[in-house]
N, C-alpha and C positions, 0 to 999 in steps of 0.2 A: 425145127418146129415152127409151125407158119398158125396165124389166126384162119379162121373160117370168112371167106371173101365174101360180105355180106353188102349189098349196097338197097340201100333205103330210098323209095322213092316216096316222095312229099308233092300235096297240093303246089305248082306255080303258074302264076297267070298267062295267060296263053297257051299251056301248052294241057292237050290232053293225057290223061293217065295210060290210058293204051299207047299210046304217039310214044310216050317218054320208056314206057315197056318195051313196045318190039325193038327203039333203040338201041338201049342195054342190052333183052336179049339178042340182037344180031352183032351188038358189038361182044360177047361174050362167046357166043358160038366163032367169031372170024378169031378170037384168040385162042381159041381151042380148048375151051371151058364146056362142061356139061353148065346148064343153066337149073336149078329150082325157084320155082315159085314160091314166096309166103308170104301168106295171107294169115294177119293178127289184128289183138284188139286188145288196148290195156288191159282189161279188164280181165280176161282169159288167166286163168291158173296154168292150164299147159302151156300156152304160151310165153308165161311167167319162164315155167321149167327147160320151157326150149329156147329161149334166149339166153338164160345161164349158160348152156351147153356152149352156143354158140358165142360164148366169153372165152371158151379154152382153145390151147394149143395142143395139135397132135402134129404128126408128120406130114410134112408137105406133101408124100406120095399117096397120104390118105385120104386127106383134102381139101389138094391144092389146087385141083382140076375142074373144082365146082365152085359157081358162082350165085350166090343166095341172092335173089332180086324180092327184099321183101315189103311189102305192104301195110300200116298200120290204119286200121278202122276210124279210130280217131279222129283225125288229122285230116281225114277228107270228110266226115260227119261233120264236122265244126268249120271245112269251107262249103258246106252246103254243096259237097261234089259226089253223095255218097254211091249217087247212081252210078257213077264212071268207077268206082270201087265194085261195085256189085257187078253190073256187065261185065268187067274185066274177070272175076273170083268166076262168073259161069261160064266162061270159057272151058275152068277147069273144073269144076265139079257144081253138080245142079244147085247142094244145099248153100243155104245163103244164111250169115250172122252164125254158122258153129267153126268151132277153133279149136287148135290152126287149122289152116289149109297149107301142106308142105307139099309139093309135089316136084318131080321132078320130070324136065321136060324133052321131050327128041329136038332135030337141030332144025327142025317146023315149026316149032314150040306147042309139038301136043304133047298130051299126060300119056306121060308112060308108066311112073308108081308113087303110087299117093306113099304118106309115110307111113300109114296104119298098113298098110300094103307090103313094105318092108319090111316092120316089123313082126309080122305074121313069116314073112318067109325066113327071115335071121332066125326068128325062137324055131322054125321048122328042120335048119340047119344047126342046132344047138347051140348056135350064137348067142350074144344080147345084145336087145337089140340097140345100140347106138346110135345115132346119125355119123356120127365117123367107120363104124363099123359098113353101114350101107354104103357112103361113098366111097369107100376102101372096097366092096363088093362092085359098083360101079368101074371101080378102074381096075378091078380083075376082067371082068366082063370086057371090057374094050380089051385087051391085053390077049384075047381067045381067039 
C-alpha cells in the first residue's frame, strides 16, 4: 500500500511557476510516472473532498505510477504572483478561478482527460468513479 505521489509547488523567489512545472513534470515523466496537473483553492469544497482522497493508501500498482503536481490558489494570490498561476491553469483548460482542475497529462504535458472526463467514462463502464480507480484504468491502458 503506497500514499498518492503528490508534490506541491509553492511561490519562490526567482524561480517561475511554469520553470519550476515543466521541471517536475520532466523529471516525473524520465522516471516513468504518468504526471496530473491540480489546480486548487482553499476555499473549494471539491477540493476539500479531493484531498481527503488523496490522504489514503491503495496499491502501488493502482497508483504508484502517477505523479500529482498540484497547485494551491492561495499561496501565489498572497505572493501577488497570481498571473503565473492562471497562465499556467490555461495551458490546460480556458476556465479560470473554478475547482479543481485535475487533469492528466501525455509525456508533452498536454491534456489528455480532465477528471470530470473520467468520471463520466468510469460511471459509463459501471465503475465508480475514483481517482484510484482512473489511475488503475491508466495503468490498464499502458499495459494494452
Amino acid at each position: 500500500m503506497v500514499g498518492y505521489d503528490v508534490r506541491e509547488l509553492r511561490p519562490r523567489d526567482g524561480h517561475r511557476l511554469a520553470e519550476d512545472f515543466e521541471r517536475l513534470r520532466t523529471r516525473a515523466v524520465a522516471e516513468g510516472k504518468h504526471v496530473v496537473a491540480y489546480f486548487s483553492a482553499d476555499w473549494c469544497e471539491a477540493c476539500r473532498r479531493l484531498d481527503l482522497e488523496l490522504g489514503n493508501l491503495h496499491p502501488a500498482a493502482s497508483i504508484g505510477h502517477v505523479r500529482i503536481l498540484k497547485m494551491v490558489e492561495e499561496p501565489w494570490e498572497a505572493a501577488t504572483r497570481m498571473n503565473e498561476f492562471n497562465d499556467l491553469r490555461t495551458r490546460f483548460s480556458p476556465a479560470v478561478g473554478t475547482y479543481p482542475l485535475f487533469v492528466l497529462l501525455d509525456d508533452d504535458g498536454r491534456p489528455v482527460e480532465e477528471m470530470r472526463e473520467a468520471k463520466a467514462r468510469l460511471e459509463g463502464l459501471g465503475l465508480e468513479p475514483t481517482v484510484a480507480l482512473w489511475f488503475e484504468s491508466i495503468a490498464a491502458q499502458d499495459a494494452q
